[in-house]
N, CA, C and O of each residue as an XYZ file, in Angstrom:
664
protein
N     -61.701     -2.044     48.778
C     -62.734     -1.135     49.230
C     -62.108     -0.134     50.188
O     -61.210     -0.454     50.967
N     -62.513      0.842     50.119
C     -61.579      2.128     50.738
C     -62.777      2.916     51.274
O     -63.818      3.089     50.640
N     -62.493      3.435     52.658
C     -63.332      4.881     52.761
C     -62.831      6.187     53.091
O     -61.990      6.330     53.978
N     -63.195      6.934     52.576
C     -62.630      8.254     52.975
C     -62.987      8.869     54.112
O     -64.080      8.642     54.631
N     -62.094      9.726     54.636
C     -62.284     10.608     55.683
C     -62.132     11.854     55.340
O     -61.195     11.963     54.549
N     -62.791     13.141     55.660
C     -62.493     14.637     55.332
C     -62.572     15.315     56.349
O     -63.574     15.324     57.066
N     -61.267     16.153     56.618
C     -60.870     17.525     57.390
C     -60.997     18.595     56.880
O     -61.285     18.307     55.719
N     -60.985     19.235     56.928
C     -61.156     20.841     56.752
C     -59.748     21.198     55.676
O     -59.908     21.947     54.712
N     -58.063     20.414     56.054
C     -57.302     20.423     55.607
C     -56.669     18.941     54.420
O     -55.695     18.833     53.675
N     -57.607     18.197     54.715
C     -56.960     16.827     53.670
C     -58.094     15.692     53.294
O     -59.268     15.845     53.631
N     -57.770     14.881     52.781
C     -58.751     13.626     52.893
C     -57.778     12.355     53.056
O     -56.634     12.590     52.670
N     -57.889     11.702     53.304
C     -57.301      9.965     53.801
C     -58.177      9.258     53.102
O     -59.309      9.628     52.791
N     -57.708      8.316     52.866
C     -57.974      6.821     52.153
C     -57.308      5.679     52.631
O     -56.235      5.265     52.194
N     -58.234      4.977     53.906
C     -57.546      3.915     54.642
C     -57.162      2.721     53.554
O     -58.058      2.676     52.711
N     -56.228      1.837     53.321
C     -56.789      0.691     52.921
C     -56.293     -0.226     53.847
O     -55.585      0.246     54.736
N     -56.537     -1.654     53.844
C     -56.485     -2.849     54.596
C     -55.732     -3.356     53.739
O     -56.054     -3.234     52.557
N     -54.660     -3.983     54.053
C     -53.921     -5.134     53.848
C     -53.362     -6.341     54.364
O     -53.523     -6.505     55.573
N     -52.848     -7.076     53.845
C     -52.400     -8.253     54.564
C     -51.195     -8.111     54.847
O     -50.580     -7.927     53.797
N     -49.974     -8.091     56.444
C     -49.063     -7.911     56.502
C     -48.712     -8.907     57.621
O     -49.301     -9.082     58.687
N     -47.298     -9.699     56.990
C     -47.327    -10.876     58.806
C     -48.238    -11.461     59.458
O     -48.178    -11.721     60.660
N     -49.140    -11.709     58.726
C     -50.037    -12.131     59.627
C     -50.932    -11.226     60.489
O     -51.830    -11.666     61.207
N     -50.640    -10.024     60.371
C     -51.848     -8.772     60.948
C     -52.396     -8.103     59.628
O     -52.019     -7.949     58.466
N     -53.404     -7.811     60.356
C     -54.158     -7.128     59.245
C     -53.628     -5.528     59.602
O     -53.343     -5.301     60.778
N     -53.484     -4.325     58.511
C     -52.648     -3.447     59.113
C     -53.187     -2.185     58.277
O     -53.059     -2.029     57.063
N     -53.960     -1.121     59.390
C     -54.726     -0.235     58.513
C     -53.544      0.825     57.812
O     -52.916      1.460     58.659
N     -53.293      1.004     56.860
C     -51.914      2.264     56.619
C     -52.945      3.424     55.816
O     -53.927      3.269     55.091
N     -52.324      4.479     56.245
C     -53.189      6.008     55.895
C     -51.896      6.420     54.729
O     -50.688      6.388     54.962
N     -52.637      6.841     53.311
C     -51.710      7.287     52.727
C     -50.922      8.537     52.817
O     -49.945      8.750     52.099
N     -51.505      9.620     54.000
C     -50.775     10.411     54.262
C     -49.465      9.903     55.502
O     -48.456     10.593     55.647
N     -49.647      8.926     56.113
C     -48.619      7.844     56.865
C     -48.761      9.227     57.940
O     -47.908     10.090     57.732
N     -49.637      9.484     58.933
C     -49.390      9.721     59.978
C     -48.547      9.944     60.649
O     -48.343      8.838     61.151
N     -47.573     10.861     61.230
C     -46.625      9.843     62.426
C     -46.710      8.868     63.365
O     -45.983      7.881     63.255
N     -47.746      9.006     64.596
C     -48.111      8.686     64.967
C     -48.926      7.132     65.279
O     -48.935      6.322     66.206
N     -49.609      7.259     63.874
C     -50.242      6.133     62.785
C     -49.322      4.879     62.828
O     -49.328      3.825     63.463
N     -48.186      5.691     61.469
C     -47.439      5.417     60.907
C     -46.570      4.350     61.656
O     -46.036      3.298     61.304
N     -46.639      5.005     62.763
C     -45.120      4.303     64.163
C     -45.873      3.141     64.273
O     -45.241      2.191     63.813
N     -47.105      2.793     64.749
C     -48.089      1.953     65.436
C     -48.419      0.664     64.186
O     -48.651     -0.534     64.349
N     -48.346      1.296     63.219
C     -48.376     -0.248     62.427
C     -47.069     -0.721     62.088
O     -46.867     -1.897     61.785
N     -45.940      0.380     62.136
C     -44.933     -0.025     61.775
C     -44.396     -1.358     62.848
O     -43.833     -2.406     62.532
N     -44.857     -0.806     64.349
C     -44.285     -1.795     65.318
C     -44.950     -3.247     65.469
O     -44.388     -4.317     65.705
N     -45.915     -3.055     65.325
C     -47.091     -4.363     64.621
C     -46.346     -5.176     64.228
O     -46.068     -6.241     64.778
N     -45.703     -4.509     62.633
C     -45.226     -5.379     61.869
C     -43.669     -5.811     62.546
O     -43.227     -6.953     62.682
N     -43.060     -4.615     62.886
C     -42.058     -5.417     63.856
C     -42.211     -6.815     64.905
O     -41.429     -7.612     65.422
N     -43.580     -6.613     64.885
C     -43.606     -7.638     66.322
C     -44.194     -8.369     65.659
O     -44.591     -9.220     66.455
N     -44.631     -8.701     64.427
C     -45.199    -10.073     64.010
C     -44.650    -11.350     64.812
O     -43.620    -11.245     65.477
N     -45.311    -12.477     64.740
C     -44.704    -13.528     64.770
C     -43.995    -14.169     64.110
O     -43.337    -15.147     64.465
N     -44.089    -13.426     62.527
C     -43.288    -14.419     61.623
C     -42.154    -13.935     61.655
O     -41.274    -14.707     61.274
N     -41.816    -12.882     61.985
C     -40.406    -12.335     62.047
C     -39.322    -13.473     63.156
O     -39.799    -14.139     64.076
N     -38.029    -13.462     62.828
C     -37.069    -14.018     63.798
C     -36.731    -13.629     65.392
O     -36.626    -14.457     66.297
N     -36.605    -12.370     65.509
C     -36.763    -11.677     66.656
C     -37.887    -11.243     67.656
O     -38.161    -10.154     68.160
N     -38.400    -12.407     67.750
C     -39.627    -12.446     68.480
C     -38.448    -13.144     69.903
O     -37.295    -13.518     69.690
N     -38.963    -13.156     70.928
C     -38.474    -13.607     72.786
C     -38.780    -15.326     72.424
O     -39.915    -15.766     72.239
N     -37.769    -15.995     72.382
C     -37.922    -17.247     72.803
C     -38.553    -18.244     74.001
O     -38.733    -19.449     74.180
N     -38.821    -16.709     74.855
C     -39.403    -16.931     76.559
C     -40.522    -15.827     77.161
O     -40.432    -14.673     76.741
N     -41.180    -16.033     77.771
C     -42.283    -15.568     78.353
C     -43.040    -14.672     76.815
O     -43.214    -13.469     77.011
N     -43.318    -15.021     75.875
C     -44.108    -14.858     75.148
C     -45.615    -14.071     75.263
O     -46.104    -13.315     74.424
N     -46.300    -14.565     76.804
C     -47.145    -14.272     76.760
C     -47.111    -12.651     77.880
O     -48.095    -11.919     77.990
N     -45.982    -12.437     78.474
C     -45.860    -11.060     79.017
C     -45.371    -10.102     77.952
O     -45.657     -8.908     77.860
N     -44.458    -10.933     77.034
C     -44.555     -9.752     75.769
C     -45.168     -9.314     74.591
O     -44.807     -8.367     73.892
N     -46.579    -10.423     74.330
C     -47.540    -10.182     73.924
C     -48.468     -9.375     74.709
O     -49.408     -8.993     74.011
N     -48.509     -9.100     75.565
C     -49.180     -8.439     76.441
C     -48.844     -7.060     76.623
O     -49.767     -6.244     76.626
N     -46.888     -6.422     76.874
C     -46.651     -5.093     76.320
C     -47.085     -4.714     75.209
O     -47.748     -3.679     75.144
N     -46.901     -5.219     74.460
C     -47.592     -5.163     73.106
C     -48.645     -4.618     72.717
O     -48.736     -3.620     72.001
N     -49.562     -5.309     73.213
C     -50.783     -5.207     73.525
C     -51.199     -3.599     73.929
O     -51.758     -2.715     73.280
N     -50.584     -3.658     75.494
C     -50.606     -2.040     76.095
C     -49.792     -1.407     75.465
O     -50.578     -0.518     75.138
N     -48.898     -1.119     75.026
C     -47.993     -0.239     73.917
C     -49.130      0.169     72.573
O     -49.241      1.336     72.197
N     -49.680     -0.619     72.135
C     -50.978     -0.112     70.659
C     -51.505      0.291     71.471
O     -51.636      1.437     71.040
N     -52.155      0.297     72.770
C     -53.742      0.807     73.020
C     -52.886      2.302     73.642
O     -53.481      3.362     73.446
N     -51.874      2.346     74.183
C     -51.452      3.795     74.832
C     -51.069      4.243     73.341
O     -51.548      5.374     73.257
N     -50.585      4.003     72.390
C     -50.013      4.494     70.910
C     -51.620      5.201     70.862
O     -51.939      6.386     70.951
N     -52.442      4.020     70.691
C     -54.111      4.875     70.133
C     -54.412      5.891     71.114
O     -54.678      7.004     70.659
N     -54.426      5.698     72.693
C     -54.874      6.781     73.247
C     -53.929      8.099     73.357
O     -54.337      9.152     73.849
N     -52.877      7.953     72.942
C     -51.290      9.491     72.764
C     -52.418     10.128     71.260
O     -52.738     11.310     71.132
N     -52.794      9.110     70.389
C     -52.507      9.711     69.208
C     -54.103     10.866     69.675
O     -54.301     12.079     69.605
N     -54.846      9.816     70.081
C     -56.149     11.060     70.445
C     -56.051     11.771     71.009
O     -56.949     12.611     71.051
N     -54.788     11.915     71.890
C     -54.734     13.108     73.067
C     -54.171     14.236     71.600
O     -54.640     15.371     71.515
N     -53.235     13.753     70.645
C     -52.656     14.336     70.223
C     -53.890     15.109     68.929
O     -53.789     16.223     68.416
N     -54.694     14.340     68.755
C     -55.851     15.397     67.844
C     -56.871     16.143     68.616
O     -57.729     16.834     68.067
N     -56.754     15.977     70.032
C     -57.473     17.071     70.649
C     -56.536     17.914     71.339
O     -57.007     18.617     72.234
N     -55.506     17.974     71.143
C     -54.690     19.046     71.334
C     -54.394     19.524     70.055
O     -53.945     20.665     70.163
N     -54.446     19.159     68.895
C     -54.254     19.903     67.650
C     -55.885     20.085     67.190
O     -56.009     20.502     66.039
N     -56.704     19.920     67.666
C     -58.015     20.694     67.567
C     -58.312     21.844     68.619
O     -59.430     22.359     68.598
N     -57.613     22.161     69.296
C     -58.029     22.806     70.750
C     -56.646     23.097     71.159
O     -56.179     22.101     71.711
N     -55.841     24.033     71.108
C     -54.429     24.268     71.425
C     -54.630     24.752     72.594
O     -53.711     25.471     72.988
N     -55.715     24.588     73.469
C     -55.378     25.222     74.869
C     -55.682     24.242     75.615
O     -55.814     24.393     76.830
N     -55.880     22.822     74.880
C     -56.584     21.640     75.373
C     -55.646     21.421     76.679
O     -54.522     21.886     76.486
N     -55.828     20.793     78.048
C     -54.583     20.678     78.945
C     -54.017     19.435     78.345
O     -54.579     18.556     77.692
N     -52.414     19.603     78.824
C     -51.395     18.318     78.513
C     -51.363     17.492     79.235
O     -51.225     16.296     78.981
N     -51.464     17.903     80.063
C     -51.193     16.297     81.551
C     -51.447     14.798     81.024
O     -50.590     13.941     81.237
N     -52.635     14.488     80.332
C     -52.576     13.357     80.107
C     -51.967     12.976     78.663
O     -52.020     11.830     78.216
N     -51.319     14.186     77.907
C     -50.453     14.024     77.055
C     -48.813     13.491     77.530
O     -48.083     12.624     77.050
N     -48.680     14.194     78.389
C     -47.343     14.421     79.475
C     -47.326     12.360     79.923
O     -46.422     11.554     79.703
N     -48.556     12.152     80.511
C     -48.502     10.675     80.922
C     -48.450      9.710     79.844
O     -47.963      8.587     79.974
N     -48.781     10.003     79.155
C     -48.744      9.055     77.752
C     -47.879      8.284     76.971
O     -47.710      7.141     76.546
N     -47.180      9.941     76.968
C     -45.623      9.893     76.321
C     -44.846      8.784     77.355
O     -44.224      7.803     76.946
N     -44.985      9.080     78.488
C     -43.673      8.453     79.179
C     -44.604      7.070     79.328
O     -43.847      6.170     79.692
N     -45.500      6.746     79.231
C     -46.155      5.243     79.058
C     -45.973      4.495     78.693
O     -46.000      3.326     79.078
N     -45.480      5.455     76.931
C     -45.034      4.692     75.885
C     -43.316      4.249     75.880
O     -42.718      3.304     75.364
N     -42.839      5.484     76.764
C     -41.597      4.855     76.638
C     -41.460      4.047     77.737
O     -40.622      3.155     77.606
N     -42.248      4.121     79.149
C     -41.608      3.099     79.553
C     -41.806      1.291     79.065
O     -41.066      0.317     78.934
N     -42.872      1.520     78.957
C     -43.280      0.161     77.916
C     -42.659     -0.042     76.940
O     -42.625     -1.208     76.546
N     -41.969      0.946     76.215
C     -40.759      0.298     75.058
C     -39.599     -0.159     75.750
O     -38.963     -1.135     75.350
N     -39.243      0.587     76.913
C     -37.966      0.064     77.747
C     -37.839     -1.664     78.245
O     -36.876     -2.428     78.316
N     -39.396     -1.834     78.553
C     -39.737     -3.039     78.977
C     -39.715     -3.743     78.169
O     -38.798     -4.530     78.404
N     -40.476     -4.121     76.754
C     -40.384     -4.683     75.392
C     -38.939     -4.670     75.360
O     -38.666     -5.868     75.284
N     -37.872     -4.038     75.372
C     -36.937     -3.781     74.707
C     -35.728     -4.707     75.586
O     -34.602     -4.895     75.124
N     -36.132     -5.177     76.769
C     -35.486     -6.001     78.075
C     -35.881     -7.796     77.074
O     -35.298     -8.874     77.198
N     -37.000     -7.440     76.213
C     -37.017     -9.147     75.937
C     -36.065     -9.605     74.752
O     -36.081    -10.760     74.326
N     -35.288     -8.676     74.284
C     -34.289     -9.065     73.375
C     -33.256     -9.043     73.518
O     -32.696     -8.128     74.122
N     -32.516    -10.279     72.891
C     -31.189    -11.018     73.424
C     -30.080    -10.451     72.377
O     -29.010     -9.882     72.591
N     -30.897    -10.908     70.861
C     -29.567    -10.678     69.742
C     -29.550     -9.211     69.953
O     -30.621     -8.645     70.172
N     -28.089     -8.323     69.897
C     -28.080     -7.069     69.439
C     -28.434     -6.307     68.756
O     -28.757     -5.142     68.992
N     -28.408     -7.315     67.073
C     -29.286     -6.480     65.962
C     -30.686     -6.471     66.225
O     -31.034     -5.298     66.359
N     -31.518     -7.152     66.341
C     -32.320     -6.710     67.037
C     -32.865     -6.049     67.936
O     -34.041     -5.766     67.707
N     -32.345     -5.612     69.100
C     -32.288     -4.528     70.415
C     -31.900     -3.430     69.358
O     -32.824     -2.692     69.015
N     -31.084     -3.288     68.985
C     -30.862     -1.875     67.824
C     -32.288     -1.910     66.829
O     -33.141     -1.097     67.185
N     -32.523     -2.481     66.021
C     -33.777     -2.177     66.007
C     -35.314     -1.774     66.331
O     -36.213     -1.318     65.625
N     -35.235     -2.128     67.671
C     -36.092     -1.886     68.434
C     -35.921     -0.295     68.815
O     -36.630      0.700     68.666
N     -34.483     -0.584     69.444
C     -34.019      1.432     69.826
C     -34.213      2.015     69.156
O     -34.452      3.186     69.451
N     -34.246      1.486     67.494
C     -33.791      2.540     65.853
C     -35.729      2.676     66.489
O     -36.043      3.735     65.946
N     -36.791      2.279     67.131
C     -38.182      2.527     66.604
C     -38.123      3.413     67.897
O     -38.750      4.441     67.643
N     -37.649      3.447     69.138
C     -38.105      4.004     69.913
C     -37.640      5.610     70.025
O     -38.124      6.541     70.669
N     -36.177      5.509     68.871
C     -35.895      6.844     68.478
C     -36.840      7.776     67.676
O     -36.895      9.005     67.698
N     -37.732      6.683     66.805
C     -38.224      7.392     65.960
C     -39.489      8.090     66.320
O     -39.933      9.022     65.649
N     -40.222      7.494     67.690
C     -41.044      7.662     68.527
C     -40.965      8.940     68.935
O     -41.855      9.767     68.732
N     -39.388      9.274     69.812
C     -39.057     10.491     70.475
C     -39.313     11.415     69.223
O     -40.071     12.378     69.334
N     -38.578     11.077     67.834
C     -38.747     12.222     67.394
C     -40.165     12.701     67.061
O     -40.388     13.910     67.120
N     -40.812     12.136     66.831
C     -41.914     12.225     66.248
C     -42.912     12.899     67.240
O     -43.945     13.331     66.729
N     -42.694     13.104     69.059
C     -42.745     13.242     69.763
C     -42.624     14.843     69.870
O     -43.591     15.583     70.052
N     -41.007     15.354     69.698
C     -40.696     16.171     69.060
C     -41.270     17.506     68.388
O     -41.715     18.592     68.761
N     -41.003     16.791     67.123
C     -41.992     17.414     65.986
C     -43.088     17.611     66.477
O     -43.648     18.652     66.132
N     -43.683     16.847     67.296
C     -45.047     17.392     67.425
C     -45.450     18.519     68.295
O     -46.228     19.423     67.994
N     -44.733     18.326     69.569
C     -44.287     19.312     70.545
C     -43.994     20.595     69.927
O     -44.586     21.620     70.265
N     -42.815     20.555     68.748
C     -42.055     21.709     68.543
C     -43.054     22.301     67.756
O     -42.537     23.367     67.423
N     -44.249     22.249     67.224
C     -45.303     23.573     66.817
C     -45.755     23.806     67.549
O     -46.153     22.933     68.320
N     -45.975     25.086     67.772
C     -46.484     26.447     68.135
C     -48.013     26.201     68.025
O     -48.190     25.532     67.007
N     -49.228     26.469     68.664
C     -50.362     26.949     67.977
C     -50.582     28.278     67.464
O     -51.658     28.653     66.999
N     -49.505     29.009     67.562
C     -49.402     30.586     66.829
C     -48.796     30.224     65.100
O     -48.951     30.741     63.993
N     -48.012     28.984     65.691
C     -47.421     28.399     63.951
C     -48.345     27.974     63.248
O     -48.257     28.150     62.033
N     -49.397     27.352     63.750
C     -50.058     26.605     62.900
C     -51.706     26.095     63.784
O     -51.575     25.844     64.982
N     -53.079     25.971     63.210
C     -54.162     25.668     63.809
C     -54.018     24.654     64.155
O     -54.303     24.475     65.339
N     -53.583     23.616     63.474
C     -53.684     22.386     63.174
C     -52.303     21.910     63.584
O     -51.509     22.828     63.793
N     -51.801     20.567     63.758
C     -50.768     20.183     63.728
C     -50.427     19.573     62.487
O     -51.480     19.321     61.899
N     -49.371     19.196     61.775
C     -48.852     18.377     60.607
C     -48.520     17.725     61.053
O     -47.796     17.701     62.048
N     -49.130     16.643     60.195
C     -49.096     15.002     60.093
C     -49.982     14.527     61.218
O     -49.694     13.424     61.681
N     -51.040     15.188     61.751
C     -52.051     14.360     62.519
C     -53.221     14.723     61.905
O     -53.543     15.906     62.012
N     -53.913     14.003     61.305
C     -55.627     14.116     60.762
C     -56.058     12.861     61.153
O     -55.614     11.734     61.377
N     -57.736     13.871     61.149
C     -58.492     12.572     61.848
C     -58.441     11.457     61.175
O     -58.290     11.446     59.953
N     -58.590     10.144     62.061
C     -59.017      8.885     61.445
C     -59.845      8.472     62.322
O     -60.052      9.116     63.351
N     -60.398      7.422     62.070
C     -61.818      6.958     63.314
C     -60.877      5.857     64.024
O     -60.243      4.882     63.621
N     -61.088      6.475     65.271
C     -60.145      5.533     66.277
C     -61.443      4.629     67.235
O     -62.668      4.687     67.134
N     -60.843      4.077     67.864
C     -62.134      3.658     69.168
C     -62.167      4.628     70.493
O     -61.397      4.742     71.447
N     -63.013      5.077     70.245
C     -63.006      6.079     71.526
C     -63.649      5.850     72.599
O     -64.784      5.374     72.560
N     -63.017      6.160     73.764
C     -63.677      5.812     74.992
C     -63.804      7.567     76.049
O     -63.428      8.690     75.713
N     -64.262      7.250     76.925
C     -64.842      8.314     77.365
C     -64.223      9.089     78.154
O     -64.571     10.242     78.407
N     -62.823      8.259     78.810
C     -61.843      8.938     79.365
C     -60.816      9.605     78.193
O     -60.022     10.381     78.725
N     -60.707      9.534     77.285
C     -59.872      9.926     76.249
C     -60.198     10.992     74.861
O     -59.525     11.747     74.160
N     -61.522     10.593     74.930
C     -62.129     10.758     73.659
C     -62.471     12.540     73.878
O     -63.520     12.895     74.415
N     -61.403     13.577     73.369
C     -62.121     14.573     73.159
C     -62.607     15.340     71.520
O     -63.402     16.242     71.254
N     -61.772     14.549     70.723
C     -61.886     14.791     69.587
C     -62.807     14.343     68.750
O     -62.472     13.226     68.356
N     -63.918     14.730     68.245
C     -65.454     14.530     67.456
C     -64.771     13.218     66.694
O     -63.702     13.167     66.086
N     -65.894     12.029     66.968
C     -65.644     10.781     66.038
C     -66.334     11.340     64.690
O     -67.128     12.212     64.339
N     -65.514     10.264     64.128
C     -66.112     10.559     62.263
C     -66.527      9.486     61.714
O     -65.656      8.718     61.306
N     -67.838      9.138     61.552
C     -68.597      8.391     61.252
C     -68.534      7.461     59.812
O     -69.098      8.045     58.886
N     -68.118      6.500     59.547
C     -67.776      5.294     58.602
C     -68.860      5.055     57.713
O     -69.986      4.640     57.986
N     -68.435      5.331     56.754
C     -69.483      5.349     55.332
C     -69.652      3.824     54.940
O     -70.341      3.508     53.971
């Protein structure tokens, strides 16, 4: 069962699947943003090997705050690509939220290949970071690779119109 979403520029088709043990919404246009946030999910399953042999429950807990700042960057990031004069500041705090919380996550791993994996996600973060930064609103109305999806919105965050679930 699938529902659609419509922008002005695309449509999405969430589906649900079963992944590691999370349930894991993926957008077939793969977001960046999105995209990063289930990807690390699935990094951090439990069934994977490279999970912290120790304090478990402080790095379930970055975790934790790492998705909910991922969800609140990505809304800052569709009301700044709805509104290009939207202010950044709490874009500006976000970003470095996320990285310092990956720095921290990234202190609970011992094997190397793993810590390189983790870095290989937090690179992909910056870039994506990047890219997003590096348009112009003279380049473009909209940003590429961010369309709406229905997030949970709260009232400190939420400037971008929710879209209502069929």
């Amino acid at each position: 069962m699938s529902t659609q979403f419509t922008d002005q520029t695309c449509v999405i088709t969430p589906t649900l699947e079963r992944s590691n043990s999370f349930t894991v919404l993926r957008d077939d246009k793969r977001t960046p943003f999105f995209s990063l946030l289930t990807g690390f999910f699935k990094l951090s399953s439990p069934s994977l090997p490279f999970w912290p042999k120790e304090n478990i429950t402080e790095f379930i807990g970055l975790v934790v705050d790492l998705g909910i700042t991922f969800l609140k960057l990505y809304n800052e990031c569709l009301a700044i690509s709805a509104n290009p004069a939207h202010r950044r500041e709490q874009y500006v705090q976000l970003v470095g939220a996320c990285k310092g919380i990956m720095l921290q996550i990234s202190e609970f791993f011992d094997e190397p290949d793993d810590l390189i994996k983790f870095e290989d996600m937090i690179d992909i973060f910056l870039d994506h970071v990047a890219k997003f930064e590096s348009v112009t609103p003279s380049q473009s109305p909209s940003i590429p690779g961010i369309h709406m999806l229905e997030l949970p919105a709260t009232s400190e965050y939420s400037t971008a119109p929710s879209i209502p679930s069929s």
